[in-house]
Gaussian input, Z-matrix of N, CA and C with variables (Angstrom, degrees):
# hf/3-21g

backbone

0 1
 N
 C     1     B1
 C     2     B2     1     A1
 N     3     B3     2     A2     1     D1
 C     4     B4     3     A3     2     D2
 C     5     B5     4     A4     3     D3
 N     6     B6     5     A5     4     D4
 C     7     B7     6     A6     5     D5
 C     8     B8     7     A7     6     D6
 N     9     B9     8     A8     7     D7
 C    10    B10     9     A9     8     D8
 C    11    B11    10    A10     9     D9
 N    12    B12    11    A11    10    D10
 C    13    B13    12    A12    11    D11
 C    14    B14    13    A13    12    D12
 N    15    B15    14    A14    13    D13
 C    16    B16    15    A15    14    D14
 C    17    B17    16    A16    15    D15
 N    18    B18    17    A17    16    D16
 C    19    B19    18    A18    17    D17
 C    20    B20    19    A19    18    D18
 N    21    B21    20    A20    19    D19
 C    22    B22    21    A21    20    D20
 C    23    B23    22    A22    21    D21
 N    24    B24    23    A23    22    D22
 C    25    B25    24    A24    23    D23
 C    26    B26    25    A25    24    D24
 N    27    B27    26    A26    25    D25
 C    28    B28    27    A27    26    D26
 C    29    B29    28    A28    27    D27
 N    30    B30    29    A29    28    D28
 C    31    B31    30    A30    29    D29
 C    32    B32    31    A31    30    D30
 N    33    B33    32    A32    31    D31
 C    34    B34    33    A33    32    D32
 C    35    B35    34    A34    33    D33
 N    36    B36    35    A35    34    D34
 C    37    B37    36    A36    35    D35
 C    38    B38    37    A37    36    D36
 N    39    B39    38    A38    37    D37
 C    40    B40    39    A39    38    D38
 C    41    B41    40    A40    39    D39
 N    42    B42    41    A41    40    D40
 C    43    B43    42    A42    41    D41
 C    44    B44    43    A43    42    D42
 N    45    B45    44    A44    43    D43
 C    46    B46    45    A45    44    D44
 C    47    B47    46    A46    45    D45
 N    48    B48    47    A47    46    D46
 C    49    B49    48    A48    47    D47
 C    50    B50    49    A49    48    D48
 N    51    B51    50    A50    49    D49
 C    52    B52    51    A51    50    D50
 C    53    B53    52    A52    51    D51
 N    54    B54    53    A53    52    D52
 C    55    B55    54    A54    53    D53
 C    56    B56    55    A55    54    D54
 N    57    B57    56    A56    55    D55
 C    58    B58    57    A57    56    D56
 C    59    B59    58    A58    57    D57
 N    60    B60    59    A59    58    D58
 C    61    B61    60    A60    59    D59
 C    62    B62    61    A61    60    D60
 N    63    B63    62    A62    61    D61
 C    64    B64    63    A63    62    D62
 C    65    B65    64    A64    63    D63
 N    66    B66    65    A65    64    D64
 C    67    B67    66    A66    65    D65
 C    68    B68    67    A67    66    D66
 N    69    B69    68    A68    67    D67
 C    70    B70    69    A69    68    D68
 C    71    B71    70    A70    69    D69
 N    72    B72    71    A71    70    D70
 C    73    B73    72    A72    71    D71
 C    74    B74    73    A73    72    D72
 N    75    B75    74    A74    73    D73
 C    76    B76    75    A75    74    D74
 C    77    B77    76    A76    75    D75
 N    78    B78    77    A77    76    D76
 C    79    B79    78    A78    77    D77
 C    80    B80    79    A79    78    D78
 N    81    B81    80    A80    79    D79
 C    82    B82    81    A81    80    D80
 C    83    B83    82    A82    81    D81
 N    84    B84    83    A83    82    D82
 C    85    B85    84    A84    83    D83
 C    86    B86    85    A85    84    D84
 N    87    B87    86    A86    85    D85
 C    88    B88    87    A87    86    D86
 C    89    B89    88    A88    87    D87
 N    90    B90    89    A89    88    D88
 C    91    B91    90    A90    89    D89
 C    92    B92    91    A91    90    D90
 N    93    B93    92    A92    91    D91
 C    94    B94    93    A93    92    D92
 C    95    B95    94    A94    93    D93
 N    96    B96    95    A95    94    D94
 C    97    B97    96    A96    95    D95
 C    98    B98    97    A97    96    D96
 N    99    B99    98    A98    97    D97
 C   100   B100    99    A99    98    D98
 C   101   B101   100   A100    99    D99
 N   102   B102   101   A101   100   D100
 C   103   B103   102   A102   101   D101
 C   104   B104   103   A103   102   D102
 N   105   B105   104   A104   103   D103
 C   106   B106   105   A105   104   D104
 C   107   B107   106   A106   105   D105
 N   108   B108   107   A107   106   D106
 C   109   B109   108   A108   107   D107
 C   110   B110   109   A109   108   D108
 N   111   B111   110   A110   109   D109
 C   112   B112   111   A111   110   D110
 C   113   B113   112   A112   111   D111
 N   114   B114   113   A113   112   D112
 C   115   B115   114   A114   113   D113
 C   116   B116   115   A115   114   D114
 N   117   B117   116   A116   115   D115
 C   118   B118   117   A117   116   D116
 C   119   B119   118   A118   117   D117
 N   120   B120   119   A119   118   D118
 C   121   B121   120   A120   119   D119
 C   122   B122   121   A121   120   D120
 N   123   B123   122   A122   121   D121
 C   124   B124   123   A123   122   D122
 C   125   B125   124   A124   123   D123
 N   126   B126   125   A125   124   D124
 C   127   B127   126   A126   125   D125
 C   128   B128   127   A127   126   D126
 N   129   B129   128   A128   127   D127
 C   130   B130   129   A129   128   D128
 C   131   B131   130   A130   129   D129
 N   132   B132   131   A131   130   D130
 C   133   B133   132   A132   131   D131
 C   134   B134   133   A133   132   D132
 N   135   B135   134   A134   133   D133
 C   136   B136   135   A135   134   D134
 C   137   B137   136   A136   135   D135
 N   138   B138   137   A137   136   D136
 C   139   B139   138   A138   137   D137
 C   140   B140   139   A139   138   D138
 N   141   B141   140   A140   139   D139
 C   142   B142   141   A141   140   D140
 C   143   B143   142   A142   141   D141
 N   144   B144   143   A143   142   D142
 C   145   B145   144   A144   143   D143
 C   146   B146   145   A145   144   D144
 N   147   B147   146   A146   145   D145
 C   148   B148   147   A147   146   D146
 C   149   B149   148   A148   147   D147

   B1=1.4419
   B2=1.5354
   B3=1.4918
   B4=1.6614
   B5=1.7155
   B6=1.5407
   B7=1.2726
   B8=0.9743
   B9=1.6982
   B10=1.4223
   B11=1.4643
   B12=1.2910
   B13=1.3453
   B14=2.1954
   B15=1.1899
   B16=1.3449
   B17=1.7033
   B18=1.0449
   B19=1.4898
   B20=1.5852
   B21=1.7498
   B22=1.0550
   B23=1.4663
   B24=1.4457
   B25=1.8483
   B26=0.6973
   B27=1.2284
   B28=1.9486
   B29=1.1016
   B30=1.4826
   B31=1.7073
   B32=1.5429
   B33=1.2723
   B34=1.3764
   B35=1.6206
   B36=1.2823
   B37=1.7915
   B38=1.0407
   B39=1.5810
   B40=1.2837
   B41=1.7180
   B42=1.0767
   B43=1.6842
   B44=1.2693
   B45=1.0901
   B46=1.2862
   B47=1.6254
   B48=1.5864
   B49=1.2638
   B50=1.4848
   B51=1.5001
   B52=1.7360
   B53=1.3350
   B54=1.4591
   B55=1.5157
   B56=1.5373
   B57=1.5405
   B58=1.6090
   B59=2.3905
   B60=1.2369
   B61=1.5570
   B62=0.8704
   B63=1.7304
   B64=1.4766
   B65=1.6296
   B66=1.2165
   B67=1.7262
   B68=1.5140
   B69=1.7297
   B70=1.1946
   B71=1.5001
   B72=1.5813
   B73=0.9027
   B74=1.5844
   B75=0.9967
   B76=1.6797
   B77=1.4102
   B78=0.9656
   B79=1.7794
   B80=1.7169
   B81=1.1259
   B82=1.2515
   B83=1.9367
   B84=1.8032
   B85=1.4862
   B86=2.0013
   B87=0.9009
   B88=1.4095
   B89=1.6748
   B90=1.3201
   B91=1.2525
   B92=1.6052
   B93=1.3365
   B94=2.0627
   B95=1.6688
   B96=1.9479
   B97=1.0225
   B98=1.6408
   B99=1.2975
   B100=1.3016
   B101=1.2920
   B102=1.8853
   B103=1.6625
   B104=1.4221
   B105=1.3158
   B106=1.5128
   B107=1.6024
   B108=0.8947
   B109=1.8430
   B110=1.5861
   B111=1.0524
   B112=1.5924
   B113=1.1199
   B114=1.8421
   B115=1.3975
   B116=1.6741
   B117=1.1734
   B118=1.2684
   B119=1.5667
   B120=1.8756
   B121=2.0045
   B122=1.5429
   B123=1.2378
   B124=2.0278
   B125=1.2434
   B126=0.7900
   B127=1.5121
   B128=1.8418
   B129=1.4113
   B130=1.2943
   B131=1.7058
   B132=1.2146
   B133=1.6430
   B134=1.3150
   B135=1.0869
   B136=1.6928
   B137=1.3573
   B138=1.3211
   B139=1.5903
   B140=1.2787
   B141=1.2357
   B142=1.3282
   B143=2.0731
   B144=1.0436
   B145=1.3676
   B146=1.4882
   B147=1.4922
   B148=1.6259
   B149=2.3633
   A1=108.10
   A2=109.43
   A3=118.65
   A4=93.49
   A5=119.08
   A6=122.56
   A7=123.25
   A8=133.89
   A9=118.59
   A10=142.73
   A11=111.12
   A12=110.89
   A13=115.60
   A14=103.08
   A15=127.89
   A16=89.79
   A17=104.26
   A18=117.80
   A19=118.66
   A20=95.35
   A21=86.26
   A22=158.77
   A23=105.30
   A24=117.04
   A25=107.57
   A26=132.56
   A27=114.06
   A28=95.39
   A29=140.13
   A30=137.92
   A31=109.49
   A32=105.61
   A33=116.91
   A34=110.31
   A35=120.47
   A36=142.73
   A37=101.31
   A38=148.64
   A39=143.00
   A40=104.80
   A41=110.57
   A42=104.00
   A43=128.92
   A44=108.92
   A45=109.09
   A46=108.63
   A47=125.89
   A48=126.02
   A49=111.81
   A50=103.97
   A51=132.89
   A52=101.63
   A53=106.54
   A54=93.42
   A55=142.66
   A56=95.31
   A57=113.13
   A58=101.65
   A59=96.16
   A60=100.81
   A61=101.50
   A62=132.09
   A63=123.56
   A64=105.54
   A65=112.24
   A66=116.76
   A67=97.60
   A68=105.38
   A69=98.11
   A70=147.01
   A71=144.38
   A72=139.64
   A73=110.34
   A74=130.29
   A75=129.09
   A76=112.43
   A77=113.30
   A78=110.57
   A79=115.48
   A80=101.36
   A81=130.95
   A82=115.20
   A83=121.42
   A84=94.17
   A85=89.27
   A86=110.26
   A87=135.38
   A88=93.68
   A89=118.91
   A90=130.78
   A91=106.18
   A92=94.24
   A93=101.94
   A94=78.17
   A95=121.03
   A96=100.34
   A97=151.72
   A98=125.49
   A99=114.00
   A100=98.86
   A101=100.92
   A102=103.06
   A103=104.37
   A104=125.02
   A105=148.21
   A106=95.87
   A107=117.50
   A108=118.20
   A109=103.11
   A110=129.17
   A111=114.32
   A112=134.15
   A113=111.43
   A114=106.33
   A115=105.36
   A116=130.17
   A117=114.63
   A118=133.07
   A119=85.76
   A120=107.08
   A121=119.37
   A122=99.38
   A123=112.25
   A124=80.43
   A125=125.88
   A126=149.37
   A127=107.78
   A128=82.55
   A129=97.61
   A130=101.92
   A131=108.63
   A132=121.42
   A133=113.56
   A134=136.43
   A135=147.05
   A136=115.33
   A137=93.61
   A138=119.91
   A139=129.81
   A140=136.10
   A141=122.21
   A142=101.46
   A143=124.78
   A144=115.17
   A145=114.36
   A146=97.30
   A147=91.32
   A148=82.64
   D1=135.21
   D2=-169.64
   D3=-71.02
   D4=145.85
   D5=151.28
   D6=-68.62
   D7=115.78
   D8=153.03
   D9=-46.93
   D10=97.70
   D11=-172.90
   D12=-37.52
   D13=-54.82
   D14=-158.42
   D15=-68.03
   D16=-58.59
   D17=173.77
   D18=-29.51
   D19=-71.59
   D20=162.85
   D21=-84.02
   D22=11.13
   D23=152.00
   D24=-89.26
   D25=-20.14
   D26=175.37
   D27=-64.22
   D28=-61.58
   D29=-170.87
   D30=-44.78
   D31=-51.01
   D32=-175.96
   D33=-53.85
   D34=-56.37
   D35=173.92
   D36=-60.80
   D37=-28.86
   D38=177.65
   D39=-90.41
   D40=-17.64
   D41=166.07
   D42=-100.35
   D43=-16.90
   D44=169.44
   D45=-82.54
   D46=-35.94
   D47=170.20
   D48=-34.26
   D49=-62.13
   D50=-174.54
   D51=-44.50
   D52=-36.52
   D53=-178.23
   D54=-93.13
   D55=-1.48
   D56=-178.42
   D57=-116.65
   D58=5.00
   D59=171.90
   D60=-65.30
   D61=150.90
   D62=163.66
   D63=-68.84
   D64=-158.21
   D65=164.02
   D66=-112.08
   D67=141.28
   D68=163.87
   D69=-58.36
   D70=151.19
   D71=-160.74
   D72=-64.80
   D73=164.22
   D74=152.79
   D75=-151.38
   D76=5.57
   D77=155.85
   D78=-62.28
   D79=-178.73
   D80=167.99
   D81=-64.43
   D82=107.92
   D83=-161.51
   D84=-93.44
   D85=163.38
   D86=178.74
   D87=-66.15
   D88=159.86
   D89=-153.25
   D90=-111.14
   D91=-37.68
   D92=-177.97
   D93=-154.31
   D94=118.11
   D95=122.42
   D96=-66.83
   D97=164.64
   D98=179.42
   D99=-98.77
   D100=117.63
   D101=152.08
   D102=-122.94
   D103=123.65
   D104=-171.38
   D105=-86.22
   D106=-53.45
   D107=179.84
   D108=-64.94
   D109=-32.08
   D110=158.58
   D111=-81.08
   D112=-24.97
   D113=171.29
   D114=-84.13
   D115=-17.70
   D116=168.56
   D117=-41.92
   D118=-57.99
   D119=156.01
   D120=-30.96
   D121=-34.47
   D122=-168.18
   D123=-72.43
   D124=-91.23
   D125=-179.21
   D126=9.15
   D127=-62.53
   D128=-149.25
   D129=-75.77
   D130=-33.08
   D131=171.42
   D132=-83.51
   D133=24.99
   D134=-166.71
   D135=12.06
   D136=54.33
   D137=152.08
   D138=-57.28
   D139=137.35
   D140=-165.02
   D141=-129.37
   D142=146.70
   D143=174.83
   D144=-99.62
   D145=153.81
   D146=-145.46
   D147=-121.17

């Protein structure tokens, strides 16, 4: 049976991906982070939070 060339970098590219992914979270996620440099932006465009 011929090797798939294509095949096999995709396998190859999907493991190496796998290996620099973080792991997913399973804590508890926070509800609103605080980013101050974006709500400033709001701010500044008289944005309002909804």
């Amino acid at each position: 049976m011929p090797i798939d060339p294509f095949a096999a970098l995709n396998a190859m590219l999907r493991a190496e991906a796998a290996r620099f992914t973080p792991p997913p979270r399973t804590g508890p996620v926070p509800e609103k982070a605080a980013e101050p440099e974006a709500e400033e932006a709001r701010e500044e465009r008289g944005e309002k939070e909804m």
